[in-house]
C-alpha positions as CSV (number, residue, x, y, z in Angstrom):
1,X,-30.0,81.4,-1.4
2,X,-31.4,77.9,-0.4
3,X,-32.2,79.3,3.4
4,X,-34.9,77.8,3.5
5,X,-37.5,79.0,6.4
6,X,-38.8,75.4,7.4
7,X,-35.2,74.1,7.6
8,X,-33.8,76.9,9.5
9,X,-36.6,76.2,12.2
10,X,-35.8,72.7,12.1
11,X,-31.7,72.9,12.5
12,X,-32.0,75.1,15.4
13,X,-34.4,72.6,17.3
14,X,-32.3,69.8,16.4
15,X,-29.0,71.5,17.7
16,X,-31.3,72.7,20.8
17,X,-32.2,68.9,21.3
18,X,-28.4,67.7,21.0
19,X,-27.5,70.2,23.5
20,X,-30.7,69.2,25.8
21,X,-30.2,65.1,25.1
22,X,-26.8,64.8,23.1
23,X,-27.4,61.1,23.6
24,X,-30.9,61.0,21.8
25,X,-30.4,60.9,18.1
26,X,-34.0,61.8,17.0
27,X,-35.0,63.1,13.2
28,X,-36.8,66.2,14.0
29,X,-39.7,66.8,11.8
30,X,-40.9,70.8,11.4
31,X,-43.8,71.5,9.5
32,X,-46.0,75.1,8.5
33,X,-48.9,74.8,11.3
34,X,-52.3,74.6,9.1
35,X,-53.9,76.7,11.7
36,X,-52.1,80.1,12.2
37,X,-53.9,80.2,15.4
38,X,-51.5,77.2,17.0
39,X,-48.3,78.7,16.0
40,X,-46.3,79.5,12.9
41,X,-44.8,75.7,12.9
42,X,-45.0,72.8,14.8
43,X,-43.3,69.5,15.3
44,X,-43.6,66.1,17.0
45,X,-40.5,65.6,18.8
46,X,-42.4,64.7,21.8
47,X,-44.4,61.9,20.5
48,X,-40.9,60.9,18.9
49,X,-38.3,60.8,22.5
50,X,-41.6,59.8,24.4
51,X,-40.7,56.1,24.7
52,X,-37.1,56.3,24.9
53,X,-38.2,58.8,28.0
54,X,-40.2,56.4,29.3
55,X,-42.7,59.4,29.9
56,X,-46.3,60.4,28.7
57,X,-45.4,62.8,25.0
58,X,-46.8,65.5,27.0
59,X,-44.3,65.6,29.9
60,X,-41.9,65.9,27.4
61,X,-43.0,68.4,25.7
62,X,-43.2,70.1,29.1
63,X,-39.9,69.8,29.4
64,X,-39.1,71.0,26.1
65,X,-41.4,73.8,26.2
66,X,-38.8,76.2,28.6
67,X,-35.7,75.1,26.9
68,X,-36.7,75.8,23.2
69,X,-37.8,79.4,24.4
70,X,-34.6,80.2,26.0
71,X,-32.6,78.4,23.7
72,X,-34.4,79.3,20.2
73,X,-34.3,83.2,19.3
74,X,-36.1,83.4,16.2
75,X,-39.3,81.9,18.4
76,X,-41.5,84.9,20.1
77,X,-43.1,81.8,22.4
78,X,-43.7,77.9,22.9
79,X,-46.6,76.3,23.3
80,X,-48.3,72.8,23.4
81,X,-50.7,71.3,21.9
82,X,-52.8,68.2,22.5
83,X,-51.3,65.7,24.1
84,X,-47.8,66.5,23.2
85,X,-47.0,68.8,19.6
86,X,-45.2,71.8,19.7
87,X,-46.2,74.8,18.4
88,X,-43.7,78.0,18.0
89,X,-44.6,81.3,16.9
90,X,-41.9,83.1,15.4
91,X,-40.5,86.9,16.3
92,X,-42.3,89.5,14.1
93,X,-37.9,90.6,13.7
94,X,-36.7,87.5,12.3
95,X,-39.8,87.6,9.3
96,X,-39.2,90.7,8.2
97,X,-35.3,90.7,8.2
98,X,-35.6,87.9,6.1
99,X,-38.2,89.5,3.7
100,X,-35.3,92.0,3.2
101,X,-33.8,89.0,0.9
102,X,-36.5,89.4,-1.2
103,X,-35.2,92.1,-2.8
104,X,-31.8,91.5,-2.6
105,X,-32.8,88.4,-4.4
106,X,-35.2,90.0,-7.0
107,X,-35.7,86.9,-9.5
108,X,-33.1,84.1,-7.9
109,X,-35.4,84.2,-4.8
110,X,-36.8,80.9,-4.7
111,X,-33.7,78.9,-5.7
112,X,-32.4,76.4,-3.5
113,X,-30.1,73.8,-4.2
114,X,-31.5,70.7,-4.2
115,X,-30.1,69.3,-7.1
116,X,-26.3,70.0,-6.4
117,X,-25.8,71.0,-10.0
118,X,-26.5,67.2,-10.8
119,X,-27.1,66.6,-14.8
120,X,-30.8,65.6,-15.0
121,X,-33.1,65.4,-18.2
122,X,-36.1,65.8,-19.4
123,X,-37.9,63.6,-22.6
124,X,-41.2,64.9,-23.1
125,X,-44.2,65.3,-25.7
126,X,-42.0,63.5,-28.5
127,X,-45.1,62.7,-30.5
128,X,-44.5,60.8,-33.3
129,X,-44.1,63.0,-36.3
130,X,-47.3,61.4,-37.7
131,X,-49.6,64.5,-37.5
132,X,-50.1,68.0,-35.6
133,X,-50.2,68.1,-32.1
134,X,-53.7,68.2,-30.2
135,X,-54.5,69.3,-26.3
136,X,-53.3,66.1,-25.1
137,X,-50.3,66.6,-26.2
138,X,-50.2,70.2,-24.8
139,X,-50.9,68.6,-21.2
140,X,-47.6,66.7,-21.6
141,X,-46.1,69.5,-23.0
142,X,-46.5,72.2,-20.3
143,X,-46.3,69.5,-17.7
144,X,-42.4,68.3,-19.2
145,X,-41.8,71.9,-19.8
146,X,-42.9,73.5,-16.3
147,X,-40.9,70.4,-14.2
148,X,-37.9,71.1,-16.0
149,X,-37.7,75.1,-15.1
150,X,-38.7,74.0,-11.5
151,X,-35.9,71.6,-11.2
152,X,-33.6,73.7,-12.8
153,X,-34.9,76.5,-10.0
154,X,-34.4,74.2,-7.4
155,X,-30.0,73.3,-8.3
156,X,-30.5,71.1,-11.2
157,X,-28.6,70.9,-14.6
158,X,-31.6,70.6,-16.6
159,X,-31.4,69.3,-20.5
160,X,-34.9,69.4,-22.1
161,X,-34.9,67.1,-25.5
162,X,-37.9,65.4,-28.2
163,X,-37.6,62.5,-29.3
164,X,-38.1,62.2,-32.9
165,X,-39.4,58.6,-33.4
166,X,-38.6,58.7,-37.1
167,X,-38.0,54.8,-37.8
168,X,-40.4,51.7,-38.4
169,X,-43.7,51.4,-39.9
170,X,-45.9,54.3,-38.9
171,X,-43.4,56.5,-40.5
172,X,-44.0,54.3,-43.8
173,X,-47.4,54.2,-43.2
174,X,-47.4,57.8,-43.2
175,X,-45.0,58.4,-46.2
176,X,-48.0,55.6,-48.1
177,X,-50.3,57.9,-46.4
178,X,-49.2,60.8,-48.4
179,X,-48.9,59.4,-51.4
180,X,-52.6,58.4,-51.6
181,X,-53.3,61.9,-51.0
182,X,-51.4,63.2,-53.8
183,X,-52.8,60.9,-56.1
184,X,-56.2,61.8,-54.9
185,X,-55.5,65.3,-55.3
186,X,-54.8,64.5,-59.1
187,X,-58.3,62.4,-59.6
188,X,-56.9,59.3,-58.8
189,X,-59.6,56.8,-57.2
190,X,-57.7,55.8,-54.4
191,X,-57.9,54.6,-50.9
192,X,-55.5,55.1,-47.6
193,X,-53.6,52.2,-46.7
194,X,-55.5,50.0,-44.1
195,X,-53.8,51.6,-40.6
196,X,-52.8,55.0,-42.3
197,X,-53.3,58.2,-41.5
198,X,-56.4,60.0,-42.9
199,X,-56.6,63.3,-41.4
200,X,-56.8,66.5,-43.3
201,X,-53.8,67.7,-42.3
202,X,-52.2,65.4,-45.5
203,X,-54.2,66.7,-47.8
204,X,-52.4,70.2,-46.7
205,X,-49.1,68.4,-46.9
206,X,-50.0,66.7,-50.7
207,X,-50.5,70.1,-52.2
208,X,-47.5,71.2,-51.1
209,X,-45.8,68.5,-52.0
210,X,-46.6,68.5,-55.5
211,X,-46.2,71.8,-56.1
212,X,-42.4,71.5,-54.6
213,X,-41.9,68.2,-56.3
214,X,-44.2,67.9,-59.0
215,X,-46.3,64.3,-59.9
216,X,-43.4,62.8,-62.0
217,X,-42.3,61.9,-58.6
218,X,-45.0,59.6,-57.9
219,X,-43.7,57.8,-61.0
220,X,-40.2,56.9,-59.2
221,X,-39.1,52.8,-58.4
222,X,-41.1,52.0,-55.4
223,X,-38.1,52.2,-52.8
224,X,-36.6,55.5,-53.7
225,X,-40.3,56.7,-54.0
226,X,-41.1,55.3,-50.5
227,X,-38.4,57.3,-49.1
228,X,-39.1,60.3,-50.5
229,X,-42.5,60.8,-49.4
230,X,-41.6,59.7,-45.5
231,X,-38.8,62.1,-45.8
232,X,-40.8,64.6,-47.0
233,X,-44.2,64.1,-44.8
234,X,-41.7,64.0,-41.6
235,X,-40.5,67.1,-42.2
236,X,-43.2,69.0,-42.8
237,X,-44.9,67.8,-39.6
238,X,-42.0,68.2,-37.6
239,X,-41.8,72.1,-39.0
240,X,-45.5,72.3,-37.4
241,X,-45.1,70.9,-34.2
242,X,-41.8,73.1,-33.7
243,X,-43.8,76.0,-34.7
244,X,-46.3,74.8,-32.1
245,X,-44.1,74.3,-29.8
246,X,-42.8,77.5,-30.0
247,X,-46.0,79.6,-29.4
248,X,-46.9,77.3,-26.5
249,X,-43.3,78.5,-25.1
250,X,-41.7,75.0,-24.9
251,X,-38.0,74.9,-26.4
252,X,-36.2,72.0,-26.3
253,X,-32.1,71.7,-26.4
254,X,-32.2,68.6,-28.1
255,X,-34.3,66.7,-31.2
256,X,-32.9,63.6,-31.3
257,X,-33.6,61.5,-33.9
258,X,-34.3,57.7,-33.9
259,X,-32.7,56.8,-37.1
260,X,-29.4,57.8,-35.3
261,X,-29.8,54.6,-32.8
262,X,-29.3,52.1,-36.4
263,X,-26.9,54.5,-38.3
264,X,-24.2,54.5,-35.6
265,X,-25.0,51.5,-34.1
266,X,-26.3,51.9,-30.8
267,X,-29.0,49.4,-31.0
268,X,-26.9,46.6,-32.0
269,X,-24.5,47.2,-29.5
270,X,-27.2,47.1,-26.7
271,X,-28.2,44.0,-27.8
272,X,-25.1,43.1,-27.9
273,X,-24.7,44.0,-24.6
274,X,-27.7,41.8,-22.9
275,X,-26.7,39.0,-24.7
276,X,-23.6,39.0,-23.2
277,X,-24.7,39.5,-20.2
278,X,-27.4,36.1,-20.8
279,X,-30.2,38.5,-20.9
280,X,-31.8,37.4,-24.1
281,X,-32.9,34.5,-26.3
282,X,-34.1,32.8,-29.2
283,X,-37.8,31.4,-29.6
284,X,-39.9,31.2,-32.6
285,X,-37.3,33.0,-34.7
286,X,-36.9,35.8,-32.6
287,X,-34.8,37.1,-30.3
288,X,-36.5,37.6,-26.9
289,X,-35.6,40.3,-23.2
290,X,-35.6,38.1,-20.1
291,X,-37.8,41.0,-18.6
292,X,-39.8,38.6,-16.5
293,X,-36.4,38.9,-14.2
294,X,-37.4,42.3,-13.0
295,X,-41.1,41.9,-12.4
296,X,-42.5,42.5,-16.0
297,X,-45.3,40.0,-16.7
298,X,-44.2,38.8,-20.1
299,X,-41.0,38.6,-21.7
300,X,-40.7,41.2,-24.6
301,X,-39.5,40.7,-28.3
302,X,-36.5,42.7,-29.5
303,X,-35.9,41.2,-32.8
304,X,-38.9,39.9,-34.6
305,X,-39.0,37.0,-36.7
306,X,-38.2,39.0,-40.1
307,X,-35.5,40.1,-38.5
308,X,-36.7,43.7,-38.2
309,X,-36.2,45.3,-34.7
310,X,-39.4,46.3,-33.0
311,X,-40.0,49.8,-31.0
312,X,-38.2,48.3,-27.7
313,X,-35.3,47.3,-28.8
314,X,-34.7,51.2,-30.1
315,X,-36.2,52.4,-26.8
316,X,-33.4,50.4,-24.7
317,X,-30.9,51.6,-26.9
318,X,-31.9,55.4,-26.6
319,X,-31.9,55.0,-22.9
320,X,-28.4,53.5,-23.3
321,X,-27.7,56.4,-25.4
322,X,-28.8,59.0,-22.4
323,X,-26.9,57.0,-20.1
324,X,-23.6,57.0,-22.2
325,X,-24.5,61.0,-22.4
326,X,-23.5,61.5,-18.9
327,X,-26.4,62.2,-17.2
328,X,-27.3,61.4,-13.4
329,X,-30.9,60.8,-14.2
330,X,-33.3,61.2,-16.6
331,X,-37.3,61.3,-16.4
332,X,-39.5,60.0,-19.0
333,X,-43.0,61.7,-19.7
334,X,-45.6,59.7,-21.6
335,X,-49.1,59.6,-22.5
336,X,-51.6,57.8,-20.6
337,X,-52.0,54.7,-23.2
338,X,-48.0,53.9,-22.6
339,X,-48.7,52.7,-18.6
340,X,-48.8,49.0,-19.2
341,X,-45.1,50.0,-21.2
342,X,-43.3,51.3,-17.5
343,X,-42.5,47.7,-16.1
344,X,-40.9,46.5,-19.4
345,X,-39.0,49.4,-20.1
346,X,-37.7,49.4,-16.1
347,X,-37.0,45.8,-16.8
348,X,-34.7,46.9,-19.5
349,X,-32.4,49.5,-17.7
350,X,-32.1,47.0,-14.7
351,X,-31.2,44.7,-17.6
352,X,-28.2,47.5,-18.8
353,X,-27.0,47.7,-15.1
354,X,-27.7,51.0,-15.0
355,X,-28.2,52.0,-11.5
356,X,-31.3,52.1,-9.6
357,X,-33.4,55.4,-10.1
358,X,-31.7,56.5,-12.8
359,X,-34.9,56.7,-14.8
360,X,-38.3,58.2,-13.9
361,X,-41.1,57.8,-15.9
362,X,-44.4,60.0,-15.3
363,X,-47.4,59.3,-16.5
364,X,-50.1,62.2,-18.1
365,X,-53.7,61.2,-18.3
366,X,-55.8,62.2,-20.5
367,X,-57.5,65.5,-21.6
368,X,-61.2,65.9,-22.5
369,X,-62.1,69.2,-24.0
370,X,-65.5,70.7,-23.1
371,X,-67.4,72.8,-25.4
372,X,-71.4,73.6,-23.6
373,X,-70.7,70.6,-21.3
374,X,-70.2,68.0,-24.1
375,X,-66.7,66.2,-24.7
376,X,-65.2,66.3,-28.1
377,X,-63.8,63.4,-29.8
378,X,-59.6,63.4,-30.5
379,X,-58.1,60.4,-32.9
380,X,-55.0,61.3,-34.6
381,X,-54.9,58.4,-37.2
382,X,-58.8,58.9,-37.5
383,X,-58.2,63.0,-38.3
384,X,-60.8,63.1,-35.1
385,X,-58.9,65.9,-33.0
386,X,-58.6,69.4,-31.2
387,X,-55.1,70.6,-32.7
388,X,-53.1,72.5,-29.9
389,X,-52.7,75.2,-32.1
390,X,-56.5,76.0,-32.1
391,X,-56.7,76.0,-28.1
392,X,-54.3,78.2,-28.0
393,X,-55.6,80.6,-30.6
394,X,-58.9,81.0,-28.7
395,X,-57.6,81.0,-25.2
396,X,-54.5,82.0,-24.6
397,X,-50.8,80.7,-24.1
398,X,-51.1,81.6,-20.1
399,X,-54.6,80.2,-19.5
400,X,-53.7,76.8,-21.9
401,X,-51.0,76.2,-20.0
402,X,-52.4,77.0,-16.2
403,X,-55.2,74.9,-17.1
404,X,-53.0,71.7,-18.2
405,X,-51.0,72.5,-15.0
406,X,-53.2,73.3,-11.9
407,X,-54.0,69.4,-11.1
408,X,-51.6,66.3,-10.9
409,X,-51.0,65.6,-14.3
410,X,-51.6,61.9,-13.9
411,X,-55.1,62.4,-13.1
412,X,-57.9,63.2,-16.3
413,X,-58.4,66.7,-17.0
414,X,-61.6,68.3,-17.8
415,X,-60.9,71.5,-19.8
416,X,-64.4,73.8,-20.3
417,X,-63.0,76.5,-22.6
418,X,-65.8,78.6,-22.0
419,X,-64.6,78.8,-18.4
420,X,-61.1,79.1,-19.1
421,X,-62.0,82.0,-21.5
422,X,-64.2,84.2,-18.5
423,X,-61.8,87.5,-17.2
424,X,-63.1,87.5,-14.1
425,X,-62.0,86.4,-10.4
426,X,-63.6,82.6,-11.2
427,X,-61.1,82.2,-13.3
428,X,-57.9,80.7,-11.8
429,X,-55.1,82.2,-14.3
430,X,-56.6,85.8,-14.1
431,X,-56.9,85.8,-10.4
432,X,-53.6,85.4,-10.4
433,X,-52.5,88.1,-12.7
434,X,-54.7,90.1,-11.3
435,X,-52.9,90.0,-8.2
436,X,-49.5,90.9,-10.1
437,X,-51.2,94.0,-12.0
438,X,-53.1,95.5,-9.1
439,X,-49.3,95.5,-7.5
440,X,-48.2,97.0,-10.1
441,X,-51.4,99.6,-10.5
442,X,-50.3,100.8,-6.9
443,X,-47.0,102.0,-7.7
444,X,-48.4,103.7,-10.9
445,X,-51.0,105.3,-8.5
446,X,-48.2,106.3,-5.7
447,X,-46.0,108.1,-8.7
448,X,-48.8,109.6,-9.6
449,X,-50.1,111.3,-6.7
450,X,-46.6,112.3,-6.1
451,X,-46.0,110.0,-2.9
452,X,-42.8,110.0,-1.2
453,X,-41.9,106.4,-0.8
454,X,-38.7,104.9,0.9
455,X,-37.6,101.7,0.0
456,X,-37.8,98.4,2.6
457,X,-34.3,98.0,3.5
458,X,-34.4,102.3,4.8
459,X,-37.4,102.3,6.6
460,X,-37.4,103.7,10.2
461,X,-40.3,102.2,11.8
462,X,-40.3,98.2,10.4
463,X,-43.6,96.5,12.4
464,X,-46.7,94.8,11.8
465,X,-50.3,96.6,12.3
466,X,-52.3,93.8,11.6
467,X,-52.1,90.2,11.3
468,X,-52.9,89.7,7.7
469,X,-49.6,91.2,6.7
470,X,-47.5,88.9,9.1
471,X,-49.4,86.1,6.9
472,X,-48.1,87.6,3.9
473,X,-44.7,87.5,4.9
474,X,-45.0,84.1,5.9
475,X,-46.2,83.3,2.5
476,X,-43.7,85.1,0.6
477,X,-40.8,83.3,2.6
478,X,-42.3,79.8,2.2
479,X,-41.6,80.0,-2.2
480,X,-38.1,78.2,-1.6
481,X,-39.8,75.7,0.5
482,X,-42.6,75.2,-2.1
483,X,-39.4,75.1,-4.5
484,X,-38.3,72.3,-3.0
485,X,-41.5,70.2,-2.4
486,X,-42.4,70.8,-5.9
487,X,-38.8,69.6,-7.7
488,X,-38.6,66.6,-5.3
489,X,-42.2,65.8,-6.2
490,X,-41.7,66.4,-9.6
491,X,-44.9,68.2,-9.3
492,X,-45.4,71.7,-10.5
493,X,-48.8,71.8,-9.7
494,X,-47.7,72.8,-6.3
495,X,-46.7,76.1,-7.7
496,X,-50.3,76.5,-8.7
497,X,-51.7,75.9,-5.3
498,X,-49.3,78.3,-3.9
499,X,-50.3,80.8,-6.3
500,X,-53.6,80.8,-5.7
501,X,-52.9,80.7,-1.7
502,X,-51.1,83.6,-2.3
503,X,-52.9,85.8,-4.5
504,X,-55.8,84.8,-2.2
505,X,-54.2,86.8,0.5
506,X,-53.1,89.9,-1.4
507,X,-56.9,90.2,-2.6
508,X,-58.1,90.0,1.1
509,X,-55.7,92.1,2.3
510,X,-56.0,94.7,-0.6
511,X,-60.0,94.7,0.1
512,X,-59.7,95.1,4.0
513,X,-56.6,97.8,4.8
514,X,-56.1,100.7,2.7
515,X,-52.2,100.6,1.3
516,X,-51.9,104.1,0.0
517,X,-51.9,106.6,3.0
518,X,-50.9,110.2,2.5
519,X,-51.3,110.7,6.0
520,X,-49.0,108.0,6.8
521,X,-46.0,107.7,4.7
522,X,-44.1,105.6,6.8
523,X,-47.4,102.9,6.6
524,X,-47.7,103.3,3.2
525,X,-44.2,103.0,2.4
526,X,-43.8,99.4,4.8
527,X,-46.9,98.1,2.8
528,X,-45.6,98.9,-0.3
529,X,-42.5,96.8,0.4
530,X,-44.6,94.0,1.4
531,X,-46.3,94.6,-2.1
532,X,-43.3,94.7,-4.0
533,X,-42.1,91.5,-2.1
534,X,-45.0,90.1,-3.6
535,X,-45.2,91.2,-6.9
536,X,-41.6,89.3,-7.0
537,X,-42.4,86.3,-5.8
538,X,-45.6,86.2,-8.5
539,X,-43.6,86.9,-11.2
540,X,-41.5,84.3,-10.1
541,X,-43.5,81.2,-9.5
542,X,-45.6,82.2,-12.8
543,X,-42.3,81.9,-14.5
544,X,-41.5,78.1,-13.0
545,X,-45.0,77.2,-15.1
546,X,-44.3,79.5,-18.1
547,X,-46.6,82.2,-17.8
548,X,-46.6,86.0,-18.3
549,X,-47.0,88.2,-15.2
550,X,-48.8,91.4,-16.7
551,X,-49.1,94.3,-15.4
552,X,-52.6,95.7,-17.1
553,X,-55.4,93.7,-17.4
């Protein structure tokens, strides 16, 4: 585990170089060539010791050019390029005996240990419990969901948590919400509070409200009243989104709930804590964050003049909270409307003293569904939306979530649900899964003509016939380094573009060269390793993002 093929290129030419010029400390840099026709990798040490050479990059790579071949073993030859890279094409021997890891591997392959077992988390979706959740919320959803199972693939201690923003006015606005909707439910002429919630969704929530509770309730003092109905609308929304949630195959470790920050104290101990450290002040009756100190363009309010805390104070003291928790860093995923919210809330951990890069915060645009080419409106307050639950229904878990996760997720998203419904090879997810089953079809075919097939690792004859199944080993070794990329990155979408790279070449190759020979056991039985090599490496990366790897379609 964590051999990666790039960096076992690269530590062999650096300890070549050390040996050549022990006096030189260069960074070598070893990259996959984009045209298999140059090589296998290539690198620009020559352009790199040129100067220090005092000599064109060329003559050094010259120079280089007969060392690295006697020197390197996995490298089959040496050649250069332009006016100074070097390519190197790797021995056909050391591919496929490190394919063989493959299946020694089975569903670890891919791991690496990037993260050192280092305690990381992930905050993501925690939509206030206001209403259901729509397709933009099931962007940030598979997005928070998919990063965490890469970086937990790639050596990290991964802790996945909601949270529940369960404090402050939108949750009274929302318990006032409900109670119009009861009362209108029993013929009363009234109107939602101006700023509440008026989607049908309450209407749901009224009817089972009063036939748990019963009207007398709406008869209760105003503050105990008032309570009851939050309580109770919170609840009930929360129960959805879980349930959500849960089909859409995200499942957090940790719901953690804002009224927890006031009932044990956290947020006055944080502020507190930046008053002491001369952080804050006072200015028209409230109580102000120096955030101007680290680059924010305002300074924020924490306490506001009627003495009630506002949104950022609780935010500070959650990420307090996290901090106290023991975790090395955590990463933040928000909507698209919190960007202008990043510098304050950056502003704030500096303000802690918490150390630099301890929080991450990613942003995820926004999502416009298509339906015959024309957008559809979403407003949650306004009732105007696509609940995810819907999407889901009509397309599927896998497509939903390949769809929300096959571009970066900070930039918009067109989804066409007519496309994303098509089973056919235009369709991203199912050529994908196609590859996976078709895999899997072959074996069932081998069995079933009775085919005598020897596993990888006991195969006589181990050699290439054509080219296009040296590319597929390539590909099938490269996962780890994709791995990598991806968890540094924090960018699953990688995984996607691998996928479809590599899918792409199983089609090709599946179309071009027969793969079940009865004539030629010993072919049949070396391309069926490959296959299997690549059935476990699909199932794999389709697992980082979430998504089944069938084997009938």
């Amino acid at each position: 585990m964590d051999e990666l093929i790039t960096e076992v290129i690269k530590v062999h030419v650096q300890e070549a170089l050390r040996e050549i010029f022990p006096e030189e400390g260069v960074e070598v840099i070893v990259e996959p060539a984009k045209d298999t026709r140059h090589g296998d990798f290539a690198t620009n040490v020559a352009f790199l010791l040129a100067r220090r050479r005092k000599k064109s990059p060329r003559e050094v790579a010259q120079e280089l050019q007969k060392i690295f071949q006697e020197k390197l073993q996995e490298i089959a030859r040496v050649e250069i390029a332009g006016v100074g890279f070097i390519n190197f094409f790797l021995t056909d021997h050391f591919l496929l005996s490190r394919l063989k890891r493959v299946f020694i591997e089975e569903e670890d392959f891919g791991a690496v240990n990037l993260g050192q077992n280092r305690r990381i988390q992930v905050e993501f979706v925690s939509v206030n419990p206001t209403g259901p959740l729509h397709v933009g919320h099931g962007k940030c959803a598979a997005f928070g969901d998919a990063l965490a199972r890469v970086l937990a693939k790639a050596g990290f201690q991964v802790e996945k948590e909601y949270y529940v923003n369960d404090a402050g006015r939108q949750i009274d606005l929302l318990g006032a919400s409900l109670e119009a909707r009861c009362r209108q439910l029993l013929g009363e002429d009234v109107e939602i509070p101006e700023g509440g919630y008026k989607g049908d969704y309450l209407i749901d929530i009224a009817r089972q409200f009063l036939e748990e509770k019963g009207e007398a309730l709406l008869n209760l003092p105003e503050g105990e009243k008032r309570e009851i109905f939050k309580q109770f609308a919170v609840e009930s929304i929360l129960r959805d989104i879980r349930a959500d949630l849960d089909r859409f195959r995200v499942f957090f470790d940790v719901w953690f709930h804002e009224q927890l920050l006031y009932q044990n104290d956290t947020v006055k101990t944080v502020l507190q804590i930046l008053a002491e450290k001369g952080y804050t002040y006072e200015r028209d009756g409230a109580l102000w964050l120096k955030t101007t100190l680290w680059g924010d363009d305002k300074d924020r309010v924490l306490i506001r003049e009627n003495g009630l805390p506002t949104y950022f104070a609780s935010d500070i003291a959650y990420h307090w909270n996290k901090w106290q928790r023991g975790f090395d860093q955590v990463i933040d995923i928000w909507g698209a409307d919190h960007h202008g919210y990043i510098p304050r809330m950056q502003a704030a951990v500096s303000a802690l003293g918490l150390p630099q890069g301890f929080l991450e915060i990613f942003i995820v645009q926004f999502v416009t569904l298509l339906r015959g080419g024309q957008p559809e409106r979403m407003s949650t307050r306004q009732g105007e939306f696509i609940p995810l639950k819907e999407l889901v229904a009509e397309v599927g878990v896998d497509v939903a979530r390949y769809y929300f996760l096959m571009r970066d997720p900070a930039t918009h998203l067109e989804f066409d649900v007519e496309e994303a419904k098509k089973k056919s090879m235009d369709n991203p997810v199912y050529y994908v899964q196609y590859a996976h089953a078709r895999i899997a079809s072959l074996f069932k075919e081998a069995e079933k003509r009775g085919l005598k097939i020897e596993p990888f690792d006991q195969l006589q004859e181990v050699r290439f016939r054509v080219q296009e199944e040296r590319e597929i080993v390539k590909k099938i070794l490269y996962f780890p380094d994709v791995v990598k990329n991806a968890a540094q990155l924090r960018q699953p979408y990688l995984i996607c573009v691998y996928l479809q790279d590599l899918a792409s070449s199983f089609h090709s190759f599946y179309n071009l060269h027969r793969i079940l020979d009865r004539e030629d056991l010993s072919l049949t039985s070396f391309r069926l390793g490959l296959c299997r090599a690549m059935q476990i490496v699909l199932r794999n990366a389709l697992s980082l993002l979430g998504i089944s790897a069938p084997e009938t379609m």
